[in-house]
C-alpha positions as CSV (number, residue, x, y, z in Angstrom):
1,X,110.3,106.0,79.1
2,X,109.7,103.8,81.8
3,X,112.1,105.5,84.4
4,X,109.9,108.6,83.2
5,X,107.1,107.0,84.4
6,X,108.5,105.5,87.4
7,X,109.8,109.2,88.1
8,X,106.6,110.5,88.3
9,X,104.4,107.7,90.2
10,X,107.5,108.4,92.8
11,X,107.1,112.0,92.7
12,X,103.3,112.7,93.1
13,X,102.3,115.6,95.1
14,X,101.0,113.9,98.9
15,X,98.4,116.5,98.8
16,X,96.8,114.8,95.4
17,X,96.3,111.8,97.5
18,X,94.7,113.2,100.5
19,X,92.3,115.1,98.1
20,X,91.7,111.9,96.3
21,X,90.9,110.5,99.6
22,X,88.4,112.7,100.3
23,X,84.9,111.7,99.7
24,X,83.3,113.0,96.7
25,X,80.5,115.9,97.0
26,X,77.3,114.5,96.4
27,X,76.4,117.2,93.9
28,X,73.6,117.3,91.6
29,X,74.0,117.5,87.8
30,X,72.4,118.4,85.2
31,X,69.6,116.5,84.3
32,X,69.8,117.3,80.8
33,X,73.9,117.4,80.5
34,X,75.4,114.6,78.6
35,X,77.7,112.9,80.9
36,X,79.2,109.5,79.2
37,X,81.0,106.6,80.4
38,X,84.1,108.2,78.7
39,X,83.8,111.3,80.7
40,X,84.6,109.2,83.9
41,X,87.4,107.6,82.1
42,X,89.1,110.6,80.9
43,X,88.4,112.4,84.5
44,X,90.0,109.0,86.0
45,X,93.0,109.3,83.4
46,X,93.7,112.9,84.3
47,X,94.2,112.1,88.1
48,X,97.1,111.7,90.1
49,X,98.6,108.6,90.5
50,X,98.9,107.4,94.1
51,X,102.5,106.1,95.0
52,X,102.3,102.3,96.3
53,X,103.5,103.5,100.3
54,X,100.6,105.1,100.3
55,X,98.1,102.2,99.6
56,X,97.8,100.4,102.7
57,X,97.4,96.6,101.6
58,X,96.5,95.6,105.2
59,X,93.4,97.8,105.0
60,X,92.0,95.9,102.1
61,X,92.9,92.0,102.5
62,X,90.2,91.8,105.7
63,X,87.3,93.5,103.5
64,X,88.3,90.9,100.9
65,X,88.1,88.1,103.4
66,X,85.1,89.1,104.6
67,X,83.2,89.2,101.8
68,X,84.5,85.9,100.7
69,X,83.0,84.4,103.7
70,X,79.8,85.6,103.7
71,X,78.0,83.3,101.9
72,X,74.7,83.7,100.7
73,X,73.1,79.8,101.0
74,X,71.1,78.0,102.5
75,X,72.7,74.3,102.5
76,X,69.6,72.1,104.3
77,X,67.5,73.6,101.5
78,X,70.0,73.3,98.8
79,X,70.7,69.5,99.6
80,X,66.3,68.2,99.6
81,X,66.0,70.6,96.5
82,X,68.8,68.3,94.8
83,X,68.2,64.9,96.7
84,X,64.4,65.8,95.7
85,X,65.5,66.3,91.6
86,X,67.7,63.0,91.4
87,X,64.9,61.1,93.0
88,X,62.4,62.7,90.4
89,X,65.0,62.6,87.7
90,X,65.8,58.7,87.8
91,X,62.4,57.3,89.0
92,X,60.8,56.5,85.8
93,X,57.1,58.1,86.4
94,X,56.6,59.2,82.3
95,X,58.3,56.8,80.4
96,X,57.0,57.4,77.2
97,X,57.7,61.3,77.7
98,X,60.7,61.4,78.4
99,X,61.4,64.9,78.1
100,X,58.1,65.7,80.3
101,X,59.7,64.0,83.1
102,X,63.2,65.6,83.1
103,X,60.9,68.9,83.2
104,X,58.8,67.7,85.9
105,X,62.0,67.0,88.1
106,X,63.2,70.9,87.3
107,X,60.1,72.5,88.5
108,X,60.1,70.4,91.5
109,X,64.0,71.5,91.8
110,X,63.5,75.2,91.0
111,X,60.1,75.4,93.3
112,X,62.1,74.1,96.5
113,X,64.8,76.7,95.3
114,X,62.4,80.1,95.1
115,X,60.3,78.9,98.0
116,X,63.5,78.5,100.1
117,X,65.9,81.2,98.5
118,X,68.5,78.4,98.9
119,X,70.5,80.9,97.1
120,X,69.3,84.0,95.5
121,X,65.9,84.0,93.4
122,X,67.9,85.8,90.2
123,X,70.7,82.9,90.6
124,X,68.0,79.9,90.3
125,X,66.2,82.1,87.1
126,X,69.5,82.1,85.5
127,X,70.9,78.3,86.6
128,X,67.1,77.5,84.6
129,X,68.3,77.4,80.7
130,X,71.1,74.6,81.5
131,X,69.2,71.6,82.6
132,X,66.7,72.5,80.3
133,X,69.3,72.4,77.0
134,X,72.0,70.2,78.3
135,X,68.9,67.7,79.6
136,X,67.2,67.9,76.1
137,X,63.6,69.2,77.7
138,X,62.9,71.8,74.7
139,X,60.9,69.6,71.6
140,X,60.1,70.7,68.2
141,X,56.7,70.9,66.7
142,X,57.3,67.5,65.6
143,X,57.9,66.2,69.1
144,X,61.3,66.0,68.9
145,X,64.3,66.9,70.7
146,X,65.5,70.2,69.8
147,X,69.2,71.0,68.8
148,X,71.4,72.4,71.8
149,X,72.0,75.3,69.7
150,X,68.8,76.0,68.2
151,X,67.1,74.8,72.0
152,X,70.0,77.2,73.7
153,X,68.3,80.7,71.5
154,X,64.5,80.0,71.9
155,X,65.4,79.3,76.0
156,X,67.9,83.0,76.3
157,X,65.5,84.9,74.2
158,X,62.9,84.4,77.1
159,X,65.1,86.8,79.1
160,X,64.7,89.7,76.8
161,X,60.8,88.7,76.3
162,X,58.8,91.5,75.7
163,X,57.1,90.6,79.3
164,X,60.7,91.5,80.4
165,X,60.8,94.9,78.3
166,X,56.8,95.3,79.5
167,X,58.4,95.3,83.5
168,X,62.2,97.6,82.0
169,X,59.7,99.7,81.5
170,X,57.5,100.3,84.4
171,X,60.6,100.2,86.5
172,X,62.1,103.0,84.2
173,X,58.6,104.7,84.7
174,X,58.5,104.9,88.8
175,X,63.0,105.8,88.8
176,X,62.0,109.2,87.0
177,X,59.1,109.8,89.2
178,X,60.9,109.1,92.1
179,X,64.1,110.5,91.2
180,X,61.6,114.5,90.1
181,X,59.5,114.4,93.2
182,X,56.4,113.8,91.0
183,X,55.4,110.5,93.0
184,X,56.0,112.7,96.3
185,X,53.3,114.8,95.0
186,X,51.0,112.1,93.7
187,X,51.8,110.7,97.6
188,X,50.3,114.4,99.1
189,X,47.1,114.3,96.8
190,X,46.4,110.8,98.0
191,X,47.5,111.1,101.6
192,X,45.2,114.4,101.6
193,X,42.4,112.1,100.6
194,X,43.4,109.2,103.2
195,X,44.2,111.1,106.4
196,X,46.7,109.8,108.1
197,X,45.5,106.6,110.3
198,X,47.7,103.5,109.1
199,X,44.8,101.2,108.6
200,X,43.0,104.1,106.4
201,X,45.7,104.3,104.2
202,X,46.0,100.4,103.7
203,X,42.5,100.5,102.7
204,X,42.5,103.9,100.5
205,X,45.7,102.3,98.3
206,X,44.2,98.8,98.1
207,X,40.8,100.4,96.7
208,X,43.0,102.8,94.4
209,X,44.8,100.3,92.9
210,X,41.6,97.5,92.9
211,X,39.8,100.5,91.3
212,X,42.4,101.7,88.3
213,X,43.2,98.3,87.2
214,X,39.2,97.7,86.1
215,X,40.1,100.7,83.4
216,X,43.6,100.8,82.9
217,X,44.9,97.3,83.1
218,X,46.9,95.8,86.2
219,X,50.1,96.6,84.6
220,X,49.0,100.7,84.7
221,X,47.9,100.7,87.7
222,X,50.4,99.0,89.7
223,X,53.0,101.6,88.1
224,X,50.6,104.5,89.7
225,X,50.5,102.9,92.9
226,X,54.0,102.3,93.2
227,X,54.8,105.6,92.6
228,X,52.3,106.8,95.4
229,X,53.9,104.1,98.1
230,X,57.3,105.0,97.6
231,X,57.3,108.2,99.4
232,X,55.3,107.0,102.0
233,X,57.7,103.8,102.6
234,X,60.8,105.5,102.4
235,X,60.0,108.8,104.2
236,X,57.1,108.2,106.6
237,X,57.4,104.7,108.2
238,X,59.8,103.9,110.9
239,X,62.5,101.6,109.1
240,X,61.6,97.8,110.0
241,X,58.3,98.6,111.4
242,X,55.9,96.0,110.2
243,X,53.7,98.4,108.6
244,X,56.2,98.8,105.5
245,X,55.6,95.5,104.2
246,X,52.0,95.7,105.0
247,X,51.5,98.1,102.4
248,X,53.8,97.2,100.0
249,X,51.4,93.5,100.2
250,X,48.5,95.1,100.0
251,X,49.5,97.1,97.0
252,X,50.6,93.9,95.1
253,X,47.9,91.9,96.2
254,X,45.0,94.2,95.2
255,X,46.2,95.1,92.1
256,X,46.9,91.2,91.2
257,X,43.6,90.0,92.4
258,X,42.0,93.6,90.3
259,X,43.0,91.8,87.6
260,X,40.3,89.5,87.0
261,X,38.0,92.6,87.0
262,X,37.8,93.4,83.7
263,X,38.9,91.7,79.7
264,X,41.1,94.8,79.8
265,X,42.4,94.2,83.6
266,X,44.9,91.8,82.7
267,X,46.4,89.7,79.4
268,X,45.1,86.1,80.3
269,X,41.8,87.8,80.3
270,X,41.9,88.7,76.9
271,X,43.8,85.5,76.3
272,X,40.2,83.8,77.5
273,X,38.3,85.8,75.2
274,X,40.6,84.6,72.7
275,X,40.5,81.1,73.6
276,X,36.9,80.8,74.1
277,X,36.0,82.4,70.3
278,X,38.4,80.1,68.4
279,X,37.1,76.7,70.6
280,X,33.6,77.4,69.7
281,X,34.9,78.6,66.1
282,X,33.2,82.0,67.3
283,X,29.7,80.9,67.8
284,X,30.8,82.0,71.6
285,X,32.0,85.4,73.2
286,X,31.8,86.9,76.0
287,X,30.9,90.4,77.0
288,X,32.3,92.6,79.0
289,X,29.7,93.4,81.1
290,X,29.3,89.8,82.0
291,X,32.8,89.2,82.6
292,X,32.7,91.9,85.3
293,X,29.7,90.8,86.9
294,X,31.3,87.2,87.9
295,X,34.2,88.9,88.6
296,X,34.2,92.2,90.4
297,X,31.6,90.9,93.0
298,X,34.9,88.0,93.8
299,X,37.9,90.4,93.5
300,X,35.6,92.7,95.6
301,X,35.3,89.8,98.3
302,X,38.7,88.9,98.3
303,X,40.0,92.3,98.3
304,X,38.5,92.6,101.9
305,X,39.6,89.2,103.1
306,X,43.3,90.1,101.9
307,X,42.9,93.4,104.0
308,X,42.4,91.9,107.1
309,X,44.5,89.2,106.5
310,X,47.5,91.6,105.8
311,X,46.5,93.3,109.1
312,X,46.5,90.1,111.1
313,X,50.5,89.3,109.5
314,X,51.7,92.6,110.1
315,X,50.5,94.1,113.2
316,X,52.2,97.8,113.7
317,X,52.3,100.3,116.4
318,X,51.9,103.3,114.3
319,X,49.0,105.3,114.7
320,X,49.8,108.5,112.9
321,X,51.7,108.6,109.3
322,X,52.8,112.1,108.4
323,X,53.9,112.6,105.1
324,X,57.6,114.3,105.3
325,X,57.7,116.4,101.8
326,X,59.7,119.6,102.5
327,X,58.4,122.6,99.7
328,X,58.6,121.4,96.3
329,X,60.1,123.2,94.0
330,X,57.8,124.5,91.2
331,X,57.9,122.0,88.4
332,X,59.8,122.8,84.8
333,X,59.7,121.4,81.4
334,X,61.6,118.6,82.9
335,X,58.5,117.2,84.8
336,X,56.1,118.0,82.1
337,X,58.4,116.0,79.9
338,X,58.0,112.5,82.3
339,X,54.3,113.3,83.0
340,X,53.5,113.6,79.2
341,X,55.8,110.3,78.3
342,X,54.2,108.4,81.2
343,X,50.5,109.5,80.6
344,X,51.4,108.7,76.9
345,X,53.0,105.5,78.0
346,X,50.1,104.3,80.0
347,X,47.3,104.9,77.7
348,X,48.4,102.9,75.0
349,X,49.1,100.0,77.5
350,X,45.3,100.2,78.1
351,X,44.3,100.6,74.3
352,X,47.0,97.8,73.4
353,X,44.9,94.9,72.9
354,X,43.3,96.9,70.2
355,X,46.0,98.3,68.4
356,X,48.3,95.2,69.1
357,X,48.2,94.5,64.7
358,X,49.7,98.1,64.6
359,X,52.2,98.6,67.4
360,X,52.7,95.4,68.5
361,X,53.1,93.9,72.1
362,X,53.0,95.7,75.2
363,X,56.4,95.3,75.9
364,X,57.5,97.5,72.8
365,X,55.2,100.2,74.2
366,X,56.9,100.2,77.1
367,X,60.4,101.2,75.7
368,X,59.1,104.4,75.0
369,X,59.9,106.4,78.4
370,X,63.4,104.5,78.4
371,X,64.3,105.5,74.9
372,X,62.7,109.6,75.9
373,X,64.2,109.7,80.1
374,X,67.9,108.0,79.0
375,X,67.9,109.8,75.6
376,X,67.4,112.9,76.8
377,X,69.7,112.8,80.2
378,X,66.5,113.1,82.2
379,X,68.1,109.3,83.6
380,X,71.7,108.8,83.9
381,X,74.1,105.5,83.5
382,X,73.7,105.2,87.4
383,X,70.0,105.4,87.4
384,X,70.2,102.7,85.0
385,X,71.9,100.6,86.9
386,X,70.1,101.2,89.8
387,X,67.1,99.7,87.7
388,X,65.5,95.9,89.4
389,X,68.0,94.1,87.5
390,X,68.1,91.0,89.8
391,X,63.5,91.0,89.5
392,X,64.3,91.0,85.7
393,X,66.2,88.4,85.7
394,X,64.1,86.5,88.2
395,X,61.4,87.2,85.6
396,X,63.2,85.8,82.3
397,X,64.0,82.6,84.4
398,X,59.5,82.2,85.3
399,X,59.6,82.3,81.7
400,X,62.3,80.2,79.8
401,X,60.7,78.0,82.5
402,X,57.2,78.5,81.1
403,X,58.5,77.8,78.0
404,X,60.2,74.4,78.8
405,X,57.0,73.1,80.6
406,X,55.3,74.1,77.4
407,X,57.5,73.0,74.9
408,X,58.1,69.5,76.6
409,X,54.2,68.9,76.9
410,X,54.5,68.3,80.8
411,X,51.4,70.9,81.7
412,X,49.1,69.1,78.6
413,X,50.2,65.9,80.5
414,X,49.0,66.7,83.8
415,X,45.8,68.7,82.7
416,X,44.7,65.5,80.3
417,X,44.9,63.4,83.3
418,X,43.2,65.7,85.2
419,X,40.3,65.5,82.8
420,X,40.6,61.6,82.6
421,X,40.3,61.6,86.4
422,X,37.5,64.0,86.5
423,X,35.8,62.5,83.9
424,X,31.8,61.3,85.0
425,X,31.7,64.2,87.5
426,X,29.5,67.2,88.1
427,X,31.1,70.1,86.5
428,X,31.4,71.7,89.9
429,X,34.0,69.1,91.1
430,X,35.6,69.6,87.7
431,X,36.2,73.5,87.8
432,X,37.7,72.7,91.3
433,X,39.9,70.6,90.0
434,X,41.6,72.7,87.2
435,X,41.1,75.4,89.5
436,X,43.9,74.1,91.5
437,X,45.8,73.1,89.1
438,X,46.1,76.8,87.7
439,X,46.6,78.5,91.0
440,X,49.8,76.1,91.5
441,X,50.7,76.6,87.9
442,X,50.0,80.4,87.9
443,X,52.5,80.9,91.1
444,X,55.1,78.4,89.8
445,X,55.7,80.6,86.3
446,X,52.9,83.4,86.3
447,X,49.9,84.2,85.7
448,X,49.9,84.9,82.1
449,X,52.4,82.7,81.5
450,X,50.1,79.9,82.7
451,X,46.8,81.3,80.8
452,X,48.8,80.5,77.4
453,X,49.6,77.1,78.2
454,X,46.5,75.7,79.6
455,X,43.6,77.5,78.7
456,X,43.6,75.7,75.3
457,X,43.6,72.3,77.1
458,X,40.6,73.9,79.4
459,X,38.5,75.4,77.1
460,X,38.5,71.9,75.3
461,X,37.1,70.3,78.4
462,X,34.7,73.0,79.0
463,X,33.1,72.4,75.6
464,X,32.7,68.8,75.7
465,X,30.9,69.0,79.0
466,X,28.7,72.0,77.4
467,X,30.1,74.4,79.9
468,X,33.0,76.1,77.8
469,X,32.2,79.9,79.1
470,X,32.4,78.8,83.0
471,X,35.3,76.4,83.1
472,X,37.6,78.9,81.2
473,X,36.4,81.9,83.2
474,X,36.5,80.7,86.3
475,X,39.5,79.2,85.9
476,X,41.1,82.5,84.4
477,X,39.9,84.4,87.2
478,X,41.7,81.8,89.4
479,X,45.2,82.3,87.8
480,X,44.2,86.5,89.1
481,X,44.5,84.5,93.0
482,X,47.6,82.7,92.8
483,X,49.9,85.2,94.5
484,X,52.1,82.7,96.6
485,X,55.5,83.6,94.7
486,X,57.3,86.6,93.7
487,X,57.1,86.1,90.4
488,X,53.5,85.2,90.4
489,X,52.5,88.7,89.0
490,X,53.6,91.9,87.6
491,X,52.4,93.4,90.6
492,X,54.3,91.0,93.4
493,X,57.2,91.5,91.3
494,X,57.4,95.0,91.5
495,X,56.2,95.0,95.7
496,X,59.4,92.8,95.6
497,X,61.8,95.0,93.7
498,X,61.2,98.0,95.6
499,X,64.3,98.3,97.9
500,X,65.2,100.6,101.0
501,X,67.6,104.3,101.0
502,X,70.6,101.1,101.6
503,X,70.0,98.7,98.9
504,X,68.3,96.2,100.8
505,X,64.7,94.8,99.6
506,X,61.6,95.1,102.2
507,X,59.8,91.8,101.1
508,X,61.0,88.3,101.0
509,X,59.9,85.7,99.4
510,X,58.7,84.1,102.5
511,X,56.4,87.7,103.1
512,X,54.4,86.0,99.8
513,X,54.3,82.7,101.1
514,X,52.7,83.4,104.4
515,X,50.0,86.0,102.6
516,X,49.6,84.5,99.4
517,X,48.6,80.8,100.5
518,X,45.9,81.8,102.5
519,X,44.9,84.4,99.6
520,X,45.1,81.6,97.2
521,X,42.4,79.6,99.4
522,X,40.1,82.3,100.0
523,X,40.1,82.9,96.3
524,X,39.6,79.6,95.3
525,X,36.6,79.4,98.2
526,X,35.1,82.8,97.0
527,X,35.1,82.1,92.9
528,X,34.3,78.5,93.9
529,X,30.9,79.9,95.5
530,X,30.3,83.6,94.2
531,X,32.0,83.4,90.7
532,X,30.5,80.0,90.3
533,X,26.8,80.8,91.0
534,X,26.8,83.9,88.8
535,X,28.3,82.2,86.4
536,X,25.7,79.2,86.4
537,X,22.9,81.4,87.0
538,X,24.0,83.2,83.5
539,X,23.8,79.9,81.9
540,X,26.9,79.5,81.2
């Protein structure tokens, strides 16, 4: 059997193996045609075996090499991130919280590590859960160390979160648009609105997406404007001119700071609502007509200041952007099918906060257009995994680590001393003051993340010093600004996971760093002044 065998790897046909060295038409399937993983196999065990004189070793071993040596880190930033954690690690600066202080010296670590992309963001989310088990940072409700096992589940759950599923979702959303020309013909309707000067589109996509969020949450509407961008990136924009990143900024950026707009806009706003009902055992609320007259005035504000800021990093020489969409073909059942499941799909992510005892979180909402686009073959396995895995990831990491600064009471430390330190001052210095403690926080592990973990402690404050509505407001609309990081936002999140025709990702994290600082302070000087005088002229 094996000289059989032998026999005919010796004897295969040389024309086999020039065919098989021919590259593969790039032919399109059926949409709707059910080709598996076992397909491939079977098509791969049907083919003819090349004889080994024919594989030239010599071709491969360089490739190999070369990719061995082209490492992907940054060593001076690697070496402070870790000489910075042992100093913070064995320096005893919370000795009766123990488990506080080993999580203050892994944000520290994992800040210096995003801010720096030492090595990949994804790789730092996913190095997260092992200090935080093996180090003993996760408590139980009784304030004590959790078992490595039991610590080990809660922590690796946090990567299939439902805020994970909520962004699986939007991405799986914006590949079907893409992949059926419907965002190139969203792209034309809006381009035929916006003309074509560079500056005038900026503007028009900023207001769309500052606009749609007040109605159809910040989630929605950064799905829509994403799928409006893409064509216009990809297809109209020189490759590397600066104006690619410009708008990609300005469409995370106004959709993050459109958040504040409304109680529907974004979660932590609903969170506040929330917060602020149970604190004054609902003697308190707050209306939605209130909310958006602190805050739409501010986002408004802001909104401008980020688009000239965004025109002052990224200075381009274009002065003419055509779209290039050749004739579309006329659209089938096929389209109808994504439109309906995405229309579907966004409208109960706007109703969710009213339905949520029904259907649940947003996150399960959003596995309806994977379950309908994969199901029915409208996606394939290779648009699946062409999906934002490494943003995911990056994603689940912001929140195991959300979880561990929770969990080990670090962020209840810091905002009790905070209100210890405060404590005698006008309530002016006092917003300011948690104010910037939320728009580190909110960068560091996301906005929403954030408005869970320290609202509570803020709300408290607020309603010993008799000013429960404005501390937790303001400080909510705050946590909307803090757009320094990636994984700040859904919004920046998605900006960053949009790559080019090669693979390669437009925005780094440094793009955020340089926009979203000087975003964060003209936030924090515009709600500091605008939202702060509306707010105390409403008596709150």
């Amino acid at each position: 059997m094996s000289v059989k065998l032998l026999s005919d790897i010796s004897s295969s046909p040389s024309s086999s193996s020039s065919e098989n060295d021919k590259e593969p038409k790039n032919e399109e399937t059926p949409l709707l045609e059910n080709s598996t993983d076992l397909e491939e196999d079977e098509n791969k065990e049907n083919a003819p075996v090349r004889s080994m004189s024919e594989i030239n070793l010599n071709s491969i071993k360089p490739k190999v090499v070369d990719e061995q040596q082209k490492l992907k880190v940054k060593p001076i930033p690697l070496a402070v991130a870790v000489v910075v954690f042992l100093i913070l690690y064995f320096i005893p600066i919370m000795k009766k919280e123990p488990a506080a202080h080993k999580c203050l010296a892994i944000l520290i670590f994992v800040t210096i590590m995003w801010a720096s992309e030492a090595i990949p963001l994804f790789v730092t989310s996913l190095f997260i859960p092992i200090p935080l088990v093996w180090f003993g940072v996760i408590l139980d409700s009784d304030g004590k160390v959790e078992e490595p096992l039991t610590s080990s589940r809660l922590v690796a759950g946090k990567f299939f979160d439902p805020v994970v599923l909520l962004f699986l979702g939007g991405f799986t959303i914006a590949q079907a648009l893409h992949k059926y020309e419907l965002s190139e013909r969203l792209a034309a309707f809006v381009l035929k609105k916006a003309g074509t000067n560079p500056k005038r589109i900026l503007a028009y996509v900023m207001f769309l997406g500052w606009f749609l969020s007040c109605w159809i949450s910040n989630v929605a509407s950064t799905v829509v404007c994403t799928s409006v961008l893409l064509p216009i990136i990809r297809n109209s924009i020189p490759h590397g001119d600066n104006f690619q990143k410009a708008i990609l900024i300005g469409n995370a950026f106004s959709n993050a700071i459109a958040g504040m707009n409304t109680l529907i806009a974004s979660p932590q706003n609903a969170i506040a609502l929330k917060v602020v009902q149970e604190v004054s055992k609902h003697k308190t609320s707050i209306g939605f007509l209130n909310w958006m007259g602190v805050a739409v005035p501010s986002s408004f504000l802001i909104c401008v200041a980020i688009y000239f800021i965004i025109l002052f990093m990224y200075p381009t020489k274009l002065k003419k952007i055509d779209l290039k969409i050749t004739k579309l073909p006329k659209m089938d059942y096929r389209h109808y099918i994504i439109l309906g499941t995405t229309i579907v799909t966004v409208l109960l992510m706007c109703v969710n906060s009213y339905i949520d005892k029904y259907v649940g979180d947003i996150g399960i909402t959003a596995l309806i257009p994977i379950v309908v686009f994969f199901g029915l073959g409208l996606l394939s396995n290779q648009d699946f995994g062409k999906l934002s895995w490494t943003v995911l990831l990056l994603i689940g990491g912001g929140l195991a680590l959300g979880y561990g600064v929770q969990s080990s009471k670090l962020l209840r430390l810091i905002a009790d001393g905070i209100g210890d330190g405060v404590e005698g001052q006008s309530i002016w210095v006092i917003c300011l003051a948690f104010m910037v403690f939320a728009a580190v926080i909110g960068s560091l592990i996301s906005s929403t993340v954030c408005a869970v973990i320290i609202l509570p402690v803020i709300a408290a404050v607020g309603l010993k010093y008799n000013h429960l509505v404005l501390l937790t407001v303001l400080v909510t609309v705050m946590t909307s600004g803090s757009t320094s990081l990636p994984i700040s936002s859904f919004p920046n999140s998605v900006s960053y996971a949009i790559q080019d025709h090669n693979g390669e990702q437009y925005l780094e994290t440094k793009d955020f760093l340089k926009n979203g600082l000087p975003v964060s302070f003209v936030s924090l000087f515009v709600i500091m002044s605008v939202g702060f005088g509306i707010c105390y002229g409403m008596g709150w």
